[in-house]
C-alpha positions as CSV (number, residue, x, y, z in Angstrom):
1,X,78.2,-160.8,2.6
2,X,81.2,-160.7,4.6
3,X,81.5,-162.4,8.3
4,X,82.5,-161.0,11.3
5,X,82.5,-161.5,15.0
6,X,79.8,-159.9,17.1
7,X,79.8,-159.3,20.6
8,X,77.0,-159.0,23.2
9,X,76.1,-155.4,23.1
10,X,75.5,-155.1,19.4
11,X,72.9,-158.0,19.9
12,X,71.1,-157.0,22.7
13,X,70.8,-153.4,20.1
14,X,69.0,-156.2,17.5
15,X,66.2,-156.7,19.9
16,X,66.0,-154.1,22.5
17,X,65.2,-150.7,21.2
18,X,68.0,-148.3,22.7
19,X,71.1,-146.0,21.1
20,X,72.7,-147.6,18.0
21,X,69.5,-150.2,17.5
22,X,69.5,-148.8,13.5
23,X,72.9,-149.2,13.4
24,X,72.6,-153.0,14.6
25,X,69.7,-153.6,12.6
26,X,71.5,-152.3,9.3
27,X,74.6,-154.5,10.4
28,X,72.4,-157.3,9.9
29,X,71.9,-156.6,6.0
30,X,75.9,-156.0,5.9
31,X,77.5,-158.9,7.6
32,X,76.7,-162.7,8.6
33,X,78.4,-163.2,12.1
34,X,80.2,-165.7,14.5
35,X,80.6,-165.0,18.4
36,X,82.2,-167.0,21.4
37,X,79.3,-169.0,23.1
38,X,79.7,-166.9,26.0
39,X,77.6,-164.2,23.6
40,X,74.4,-165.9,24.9
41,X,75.1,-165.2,28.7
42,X,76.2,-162.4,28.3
43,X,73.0,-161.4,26.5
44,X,71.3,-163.2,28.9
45,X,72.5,-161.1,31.4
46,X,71.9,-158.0,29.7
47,X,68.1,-159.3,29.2
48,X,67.7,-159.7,32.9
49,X,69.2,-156.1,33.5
50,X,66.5,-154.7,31.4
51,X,63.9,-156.9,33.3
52,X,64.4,-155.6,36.7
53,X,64.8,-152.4,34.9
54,X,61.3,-152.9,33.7
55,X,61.5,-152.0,30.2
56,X,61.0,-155.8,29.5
57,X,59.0,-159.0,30.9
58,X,61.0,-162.2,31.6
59,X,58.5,-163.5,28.9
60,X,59.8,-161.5,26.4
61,X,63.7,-161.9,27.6
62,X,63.2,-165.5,26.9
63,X,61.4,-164.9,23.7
64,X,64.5,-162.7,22.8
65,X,67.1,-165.3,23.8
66,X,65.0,-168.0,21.8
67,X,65.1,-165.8,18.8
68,X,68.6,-164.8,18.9
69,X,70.0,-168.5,19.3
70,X,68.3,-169.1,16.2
71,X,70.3,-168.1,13.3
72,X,71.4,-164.8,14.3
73,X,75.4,-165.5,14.2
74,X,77.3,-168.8,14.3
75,X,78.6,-169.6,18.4
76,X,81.8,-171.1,18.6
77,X,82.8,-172.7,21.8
78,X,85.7,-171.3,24.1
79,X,88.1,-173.5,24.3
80,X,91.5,-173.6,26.4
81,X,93.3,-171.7,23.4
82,X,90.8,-169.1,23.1
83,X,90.3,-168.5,27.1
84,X,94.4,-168.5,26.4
85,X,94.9,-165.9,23.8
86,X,92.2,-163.6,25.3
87,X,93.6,-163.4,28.7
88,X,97.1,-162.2,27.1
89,X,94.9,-160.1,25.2
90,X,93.0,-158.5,28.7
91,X,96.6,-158.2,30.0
92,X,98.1,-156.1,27.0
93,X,95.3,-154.2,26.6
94,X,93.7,-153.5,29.8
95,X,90.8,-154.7,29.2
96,X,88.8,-157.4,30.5
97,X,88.5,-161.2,29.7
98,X,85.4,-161.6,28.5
99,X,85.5,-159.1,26.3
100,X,89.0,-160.1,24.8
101,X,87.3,-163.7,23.9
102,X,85.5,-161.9,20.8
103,X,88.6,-160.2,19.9
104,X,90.4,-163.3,20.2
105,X,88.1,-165.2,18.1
106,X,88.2,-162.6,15.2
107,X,91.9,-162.8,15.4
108,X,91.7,-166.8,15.1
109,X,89.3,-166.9,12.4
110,X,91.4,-163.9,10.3
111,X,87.5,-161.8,10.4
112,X,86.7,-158.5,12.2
113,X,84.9,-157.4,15.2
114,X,81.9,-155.4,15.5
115,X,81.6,-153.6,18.7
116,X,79.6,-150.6,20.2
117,X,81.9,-150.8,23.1
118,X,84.2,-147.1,21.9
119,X,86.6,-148.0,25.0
120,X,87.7,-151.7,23.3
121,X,88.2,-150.5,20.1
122,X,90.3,-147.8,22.1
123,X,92.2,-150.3,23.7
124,X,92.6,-153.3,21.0
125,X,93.2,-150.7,18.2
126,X,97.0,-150.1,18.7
127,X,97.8,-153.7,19.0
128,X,97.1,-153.8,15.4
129,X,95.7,-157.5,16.1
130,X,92.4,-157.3,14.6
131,X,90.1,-154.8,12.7
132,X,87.8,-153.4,14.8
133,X,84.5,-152.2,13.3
134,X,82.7,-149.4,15.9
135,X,78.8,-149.8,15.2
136,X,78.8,-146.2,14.9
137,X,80.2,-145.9,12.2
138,X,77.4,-148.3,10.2
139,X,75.0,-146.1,8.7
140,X,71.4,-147.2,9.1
141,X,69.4,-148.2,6.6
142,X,67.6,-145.6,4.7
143,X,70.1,-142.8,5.0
C-alpha cells in the first residue's frame, strides 16, 4: 500500500456522506496516509459547519473527530520549516497557507497528495513540486 498525504476535505468525505464519499472510502483500500496536524482543525471545523447546518449533532462531530484521530492517517506536526516552505508555496501559487502545508509535507516526505480541492491541484500542478492525486479520479469500489 502506498502512502500519501491527505488533506481535510478528503476526510471529512470518510465520514460525512456528501459528493466524492465512494471515492474517499475506496482511497482508504488504496493508500495509508500522513497529514499536517492542522488536518484535525480543519476537520474540526468542517464538523461544526455541518452541525449548524444540521445534517449532524455535535455528538456525532465529536464521535467523528474521535474516530478519525484514531488510526486514520499519521499527523505530523508543523514545524517552522514546514509553515516555511508552505507559505513560499501559497505565494507561487496563489493559493492559501493552510492548504500549501499538505503540499509541503508531501514534498518533504518525497509522497503524493490527495485532494478533492480541483482548484489546488490547478494551481500546484505546474510547479511540478509534487504529484497531485484529484479524488476524482479514484474509482470507487465495486466499479
Amino acid at each position: 500500500m502506498s502512502v500519501c498525504v491527505v488533506d481535510a476535505n478528503v476526510a471529512l468525505k470518510w465520514f460525512v456522506p456528501q459528493p466524492d464519499s465512494e471515492r474517499a472510502l475506496a482511497s482508504l483500500q488504496r493508500f495509508s496516509f500522513l497529514a499536517p496536524d492542522l488536518i484535525l482543525a480543519e476537520v474540526a471545523n468542517g464538523l461544526w459547519k455541518y452541525v449548524r447546518a444540521g445534517i449532524l449533532t455535535g455528538s456525532l462531530a465529536q464521535d467523528i473527530l474521535g474516530a478519525l484521530k484514531d488510526g486514520y492517517f499519521l499527523a505530523e506536526p508543523v514545524d517552522d520549516a514546514l509553515a516555511a516552505d508552505a507559505l513560499a508555496l501559497a505565494v507561487d501559487a496563489g493559493h492559501p497557507v493552510y492548504d500549501c502545508l499538505y503540499v509541503a509535507l508531501a514534498r518533504r516526505r518525497k509522497i503524493p497528495f490527495l485532494t478533492a480541492d480541483r482548484r489546488l491541484v490547478a494551481r500546484i500542478a505546474p510547479l511540478g513540486l509534487v504529484e497531485a492525486i484529484d479524488l476524482h479520479t479514484i474509482e470507487p469500489e465495486g466499479t
